[in-house]
C-alpha positions in Angstrom: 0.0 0.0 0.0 1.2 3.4 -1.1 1.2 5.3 2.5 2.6 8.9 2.2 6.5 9.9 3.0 5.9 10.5 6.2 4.4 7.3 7.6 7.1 5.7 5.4 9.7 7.1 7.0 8.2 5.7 10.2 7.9 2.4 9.3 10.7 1.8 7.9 13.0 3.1 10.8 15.4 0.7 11.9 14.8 -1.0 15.1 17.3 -2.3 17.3 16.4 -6.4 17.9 16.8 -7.9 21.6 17.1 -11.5 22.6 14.0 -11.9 24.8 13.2 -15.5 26.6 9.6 -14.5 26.9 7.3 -16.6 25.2 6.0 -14.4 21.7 2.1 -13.9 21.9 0.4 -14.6 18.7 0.5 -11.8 16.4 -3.0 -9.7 15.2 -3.1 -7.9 11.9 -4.1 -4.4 12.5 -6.9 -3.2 10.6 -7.1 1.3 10.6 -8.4 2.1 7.4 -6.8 5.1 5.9 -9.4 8.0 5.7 -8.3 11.5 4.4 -10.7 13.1 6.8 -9.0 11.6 10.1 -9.2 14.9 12.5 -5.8 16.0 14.2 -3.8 13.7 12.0 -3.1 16.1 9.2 -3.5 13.6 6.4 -0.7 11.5 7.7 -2.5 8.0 7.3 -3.7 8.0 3.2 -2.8 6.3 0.4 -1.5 8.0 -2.9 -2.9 5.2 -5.1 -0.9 3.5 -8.2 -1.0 0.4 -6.9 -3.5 -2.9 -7.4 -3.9 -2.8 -3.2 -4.7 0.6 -3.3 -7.0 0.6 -6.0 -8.7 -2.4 -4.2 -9.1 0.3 -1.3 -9.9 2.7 -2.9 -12.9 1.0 -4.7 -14.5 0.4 -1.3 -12.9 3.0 0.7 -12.4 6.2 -1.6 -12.1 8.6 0.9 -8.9 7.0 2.1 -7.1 9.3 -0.5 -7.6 13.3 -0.5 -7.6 13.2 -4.1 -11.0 12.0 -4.8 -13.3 12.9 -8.0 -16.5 14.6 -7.7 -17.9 11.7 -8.8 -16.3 9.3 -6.2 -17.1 11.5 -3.7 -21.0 10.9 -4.2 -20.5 7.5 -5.5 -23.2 5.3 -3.2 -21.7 1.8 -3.7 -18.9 1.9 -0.9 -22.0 2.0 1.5 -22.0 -1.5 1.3 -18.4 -1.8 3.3 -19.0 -3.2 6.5 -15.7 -1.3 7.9 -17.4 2.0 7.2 -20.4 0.9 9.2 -18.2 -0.2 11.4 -16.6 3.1 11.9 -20.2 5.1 12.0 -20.5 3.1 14.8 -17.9 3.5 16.9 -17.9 7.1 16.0 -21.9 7.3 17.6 -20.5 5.5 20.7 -17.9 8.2 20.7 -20.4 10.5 20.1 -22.8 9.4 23.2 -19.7 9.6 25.5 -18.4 12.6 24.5 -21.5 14.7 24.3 -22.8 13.0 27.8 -19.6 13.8 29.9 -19.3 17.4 28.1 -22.9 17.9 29.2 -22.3 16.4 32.8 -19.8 18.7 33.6 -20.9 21.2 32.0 -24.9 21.1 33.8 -26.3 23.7 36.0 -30.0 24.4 36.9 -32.2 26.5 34.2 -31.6 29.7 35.7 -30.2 32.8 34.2 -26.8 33.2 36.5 -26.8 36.8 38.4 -26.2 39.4 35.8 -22.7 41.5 35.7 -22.3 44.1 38.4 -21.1 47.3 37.9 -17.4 47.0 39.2 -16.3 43.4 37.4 -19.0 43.3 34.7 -18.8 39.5 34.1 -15.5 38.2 35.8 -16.7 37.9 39.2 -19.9 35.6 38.7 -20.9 31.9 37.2 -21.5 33.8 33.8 -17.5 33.9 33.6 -16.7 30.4 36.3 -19.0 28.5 33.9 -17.3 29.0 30.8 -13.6 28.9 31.8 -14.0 25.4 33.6 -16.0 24.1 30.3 -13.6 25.2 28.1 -10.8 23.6 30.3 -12.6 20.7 30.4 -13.4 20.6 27.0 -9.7 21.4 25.9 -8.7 17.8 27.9 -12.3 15.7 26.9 -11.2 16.7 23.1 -7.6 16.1 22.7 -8.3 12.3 24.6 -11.6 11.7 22.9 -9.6 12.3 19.5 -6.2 10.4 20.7 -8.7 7.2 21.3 -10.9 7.1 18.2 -9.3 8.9 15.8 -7.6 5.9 14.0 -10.9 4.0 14.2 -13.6 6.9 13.2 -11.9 10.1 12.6 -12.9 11.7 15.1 -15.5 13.7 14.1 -18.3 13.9 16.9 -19.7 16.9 15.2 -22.0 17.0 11.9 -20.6 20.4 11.0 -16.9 18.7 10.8 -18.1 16.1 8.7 -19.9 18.6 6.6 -17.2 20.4 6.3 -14.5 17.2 5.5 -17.5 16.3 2.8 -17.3 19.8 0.9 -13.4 19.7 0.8 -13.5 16.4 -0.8 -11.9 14.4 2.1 -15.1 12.8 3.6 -16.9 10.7 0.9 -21.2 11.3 0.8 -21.6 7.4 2.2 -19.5 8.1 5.4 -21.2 11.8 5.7 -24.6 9.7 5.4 -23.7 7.1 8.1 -21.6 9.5 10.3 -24.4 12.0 10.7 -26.7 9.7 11.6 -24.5 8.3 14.2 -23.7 11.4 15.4 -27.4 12.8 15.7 -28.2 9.3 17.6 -25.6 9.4 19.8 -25.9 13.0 20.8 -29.6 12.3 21.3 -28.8 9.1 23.6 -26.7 11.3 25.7 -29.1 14.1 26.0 -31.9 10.6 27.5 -28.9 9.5 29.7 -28.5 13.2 31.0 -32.3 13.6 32.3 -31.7 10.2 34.0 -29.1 11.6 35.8 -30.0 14.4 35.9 -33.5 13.2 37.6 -35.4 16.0 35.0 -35.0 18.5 31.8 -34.5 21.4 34.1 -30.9 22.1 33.5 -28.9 24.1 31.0 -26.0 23.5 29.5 -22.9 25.9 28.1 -23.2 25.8 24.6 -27.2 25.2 24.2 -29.2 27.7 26.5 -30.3 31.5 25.7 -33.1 33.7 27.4 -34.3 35.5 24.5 -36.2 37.6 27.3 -32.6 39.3 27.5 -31.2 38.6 24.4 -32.7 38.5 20.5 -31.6 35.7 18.8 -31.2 37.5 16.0 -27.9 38.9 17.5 -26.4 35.7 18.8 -27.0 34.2 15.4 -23.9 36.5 14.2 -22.1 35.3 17.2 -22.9 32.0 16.2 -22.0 32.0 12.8 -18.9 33.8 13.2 -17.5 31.1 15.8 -18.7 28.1 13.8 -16.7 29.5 10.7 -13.7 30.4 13.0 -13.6 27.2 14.7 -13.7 25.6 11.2 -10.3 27.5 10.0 -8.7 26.3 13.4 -9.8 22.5 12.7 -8.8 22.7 9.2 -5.2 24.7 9.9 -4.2 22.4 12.7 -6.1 18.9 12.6 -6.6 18.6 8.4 -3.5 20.3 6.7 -0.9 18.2 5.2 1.2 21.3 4.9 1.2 21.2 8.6 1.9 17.9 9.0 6.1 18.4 9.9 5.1 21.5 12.0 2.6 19.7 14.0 1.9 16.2 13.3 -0.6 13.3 14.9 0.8 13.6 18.1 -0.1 17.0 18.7 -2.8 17.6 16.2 -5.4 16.5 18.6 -4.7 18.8 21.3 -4.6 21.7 19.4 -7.6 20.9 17.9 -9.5 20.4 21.6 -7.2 23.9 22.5 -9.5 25.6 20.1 -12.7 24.0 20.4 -11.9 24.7 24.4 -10.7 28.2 24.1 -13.6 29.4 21.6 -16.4 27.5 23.9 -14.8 30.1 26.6 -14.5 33.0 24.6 -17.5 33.0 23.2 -19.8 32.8 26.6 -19.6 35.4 28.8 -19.5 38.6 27.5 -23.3 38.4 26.4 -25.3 37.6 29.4 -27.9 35.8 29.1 -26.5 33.5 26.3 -24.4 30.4 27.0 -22.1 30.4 24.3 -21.8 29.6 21.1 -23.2 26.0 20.1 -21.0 24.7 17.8 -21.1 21.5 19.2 -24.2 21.0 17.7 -24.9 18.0 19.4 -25.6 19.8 22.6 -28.7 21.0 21.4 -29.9 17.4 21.2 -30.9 18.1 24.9 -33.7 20.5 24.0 -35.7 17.5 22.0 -35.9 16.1 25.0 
């Protein structure tokens, strides 16, 4: 399989061999499947094609390449691989995990939290606390969420990153298909497993919760926009770009992609009160179907 320079590089590095007496365990194929669209990797794990094995691939996985046709990237046939639904499920698991114990510690009763006072406006109340402990927490949650699933799923755990992998050609319309509705079920699984914990739907959450009796949504819709498209850049720059790839790598590419998600979570929640920040993890919202 044609793998790009770098993972090359990697596995071809000499290892130094050591006499053990330990008795060898039996020996297990691994089985990642390239994908182009693998968040915080950089594009490190694709295949360049030009070979019968990756042609093979590529006919059932054709997003494992960035260089995909329009019309492999809405061909329907590779729905049928069982390794993509394989990997739409793991990534609604990671989903339902991810959006419950974001929530969890995230959760506060559905009251608006006391408004700024005149001498520290915002810093001195649970309209700034709130924010600065979910955006730490979400900093760490994302990073490890996207360290353990990225080689299986990607990593996605949000329909607007798989939206947005599908409309830069690195996502192929079967896996946007299958990982959207993953995602949706997952996110609405967590918002169930929340109210049982939660012993009700009384509760807000950063991220999902506005009183429009003190703010229009007409004017958090800019603030919403604007850090959905900004957080997009940041994914792209730092978890998608192969130019970034010696700069930054796998190893580091997920924590700066939870460093962003986690520092524009915080930045964008207290300066309006009355709105809890902007929602780009969409699946939050799940909770108000519930």
């Amino acid at each position: 399989m044609a793998v790009t320079n770098r993972r090359k590089a990697r596995d071809s590095s000499d290892v130094e061999a050591r006499p053990s007496s330990e008795p060898s365990g039996p020996h297990y194929r691994s089985n990642s499947q390239p994908f182009a669209g693998r968040l915080g990797a950089n594009q490190a794990y694709v295949v360049e094609g030009g070979t019968s094995e990756d042609d093979h691939l590529l006919h059932h996985a054709p997003d494992a390449t960035p260089h995909m046709s329009f019309r492999e990237l809405m061909d329907m046939r590779p729905i049928k691989n069982l390794d993509l639904w394989k990997a739409a499920l793991i990534e609604g698991i990671g989903t339902l995990l991810f959006v419950y114990i974001t929530i969890w510690v995230n959760i506060s009763p559905d009251t608006a939290p006391a408004a700024p006072t005149q001498r520290f406006g915002s810093f001195d109340n649970a309209a700034f606390l709130g924010p600065l402990i979910g955006g730490i927490t979400n900093l760490i949650f994302i990073t490890l969420f996207i360290t353990s699933f990225g080689a299986i799923s990607g990593a996605h755990f949000n329909p607007l990153i798989t939206f947005a992998t599908f409309c830069a050609r690195l996502c192929s319309l079967p896996r946007l298909i299958l990982y959207v509705a993953a995602q949706i079920g997952g996110g609405a699984l967590a918002g169930l497993l929340v109210r049982a914990s939660w012993g009700g739907r009384d509760f807000k959450v950063g991220g999902c919760w506005l009183f429009t009796d003190i703010v229009p949504p007409k004017e958090i819709f800019v603030v919403e926009l604007v850090s959905a498209t900004l957080l997009l850049f940041l994914a792209f720059g730092v978890g998608l770009d192969p130019r970034q790839a010696k700069i930054i790598g796998p190893a580091l590419g997920p924590f700066m992609v939870g460093l962003s998600v986690g520092t524009m979570s915080f930045a964008s929640a207290f300066a309006r009160y009355g709105y809890g920040g902007a929602g780009y993890l969409l699946l939050h919202n799940m909770l108000k179907l519930h």
